[in-house]
N, C-alpha and C positions, 0 to 999 in steps of 0.2 A: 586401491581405487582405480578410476580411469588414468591411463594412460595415452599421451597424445602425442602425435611425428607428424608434420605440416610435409606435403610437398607440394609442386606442380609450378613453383617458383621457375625465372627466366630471362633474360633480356628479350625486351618489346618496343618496337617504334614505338613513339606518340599516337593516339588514335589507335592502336589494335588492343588486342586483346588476351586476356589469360584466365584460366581457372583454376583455383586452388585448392587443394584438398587436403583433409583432413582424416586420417584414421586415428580412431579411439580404441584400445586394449582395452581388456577386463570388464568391469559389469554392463550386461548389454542396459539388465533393468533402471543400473546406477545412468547410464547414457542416456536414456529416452525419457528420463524422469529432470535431467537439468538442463536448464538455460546452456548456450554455450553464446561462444563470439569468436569475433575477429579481433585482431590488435594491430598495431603496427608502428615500427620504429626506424622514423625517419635517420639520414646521418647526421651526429650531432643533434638532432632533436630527443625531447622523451618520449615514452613509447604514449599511444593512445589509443582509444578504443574506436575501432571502422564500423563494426555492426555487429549486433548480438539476435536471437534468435532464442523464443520461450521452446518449450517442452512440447506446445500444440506448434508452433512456426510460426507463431507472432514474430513479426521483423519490426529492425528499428536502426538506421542507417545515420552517422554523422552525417551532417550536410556538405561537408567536402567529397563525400560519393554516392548520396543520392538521386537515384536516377541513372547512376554509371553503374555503380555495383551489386548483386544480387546473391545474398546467403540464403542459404538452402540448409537441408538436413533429412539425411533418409537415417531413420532409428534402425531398422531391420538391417541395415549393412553398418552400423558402429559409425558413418560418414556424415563429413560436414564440408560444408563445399563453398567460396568465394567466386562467382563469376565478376571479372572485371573486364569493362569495356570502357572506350572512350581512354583510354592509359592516358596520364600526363604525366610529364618528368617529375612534377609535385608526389607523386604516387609512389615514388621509390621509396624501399622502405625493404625493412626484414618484417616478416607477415608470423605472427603468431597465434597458434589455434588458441584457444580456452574455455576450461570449465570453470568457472568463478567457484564451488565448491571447495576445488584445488587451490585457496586464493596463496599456497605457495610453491606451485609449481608452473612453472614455464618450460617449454621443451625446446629444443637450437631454432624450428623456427626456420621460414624459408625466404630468399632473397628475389624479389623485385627490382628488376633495375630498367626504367623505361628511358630511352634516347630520345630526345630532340633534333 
């Protein structure tokens, strides 16, 4: 099945900005056909879900970054994308892609880490 490697992870002041991306291996048609999302795990917190994103680009955004953050998804390039703006230290986190299909696979997953 799909295969997924997050990057674009980084240290950020408060207030700026980053974008995250995602590449997916293996079936284009398995990728443009599933939901995907965001996740992310605080330190010492458990991980939880930031935003998911249907097969058409229905979005649907925690309230702790809506309005700040913005997932996307181009099928024709395997990409899934996290624009975050507005960073808060709150925001630190290791940032993981997901296909829910895969409900047992995680990949390493990329680090956020915004200074105050």
């Amino acid at each position: 099945q799909v295969q997924l490697v997050e990057f674009g992870g980084g240290l950020v002041q408060a207030g700026g900005s980053l974008r995250l991306s995602c590449t997916a291996s293996g079936s284009r048609i398995l990728f443009a056909m599933s939901a995907m999302a965001w996740y992310r795990q605080p330190p010492g917190k458990r991980r939880e879900l930031v935003a998911d994103i249907t097969s058409d680009g229905t979005t649907n955004y925690a309230d702790s970054v809506k309005d700040r953050f913005t997932i996307s998804r181009d099928n024709a390039k395997n990409m899934m994308y996290l624009q975050m703006n507005s960073l808060k230290p709150e925001d630190t986190a290791v940032y993981y892609c997901k296909i829910p299909i895969r409900s047992d696979y995680w990949g390493r997953g990329t680090q956020v880490t915004v200074s105050s």
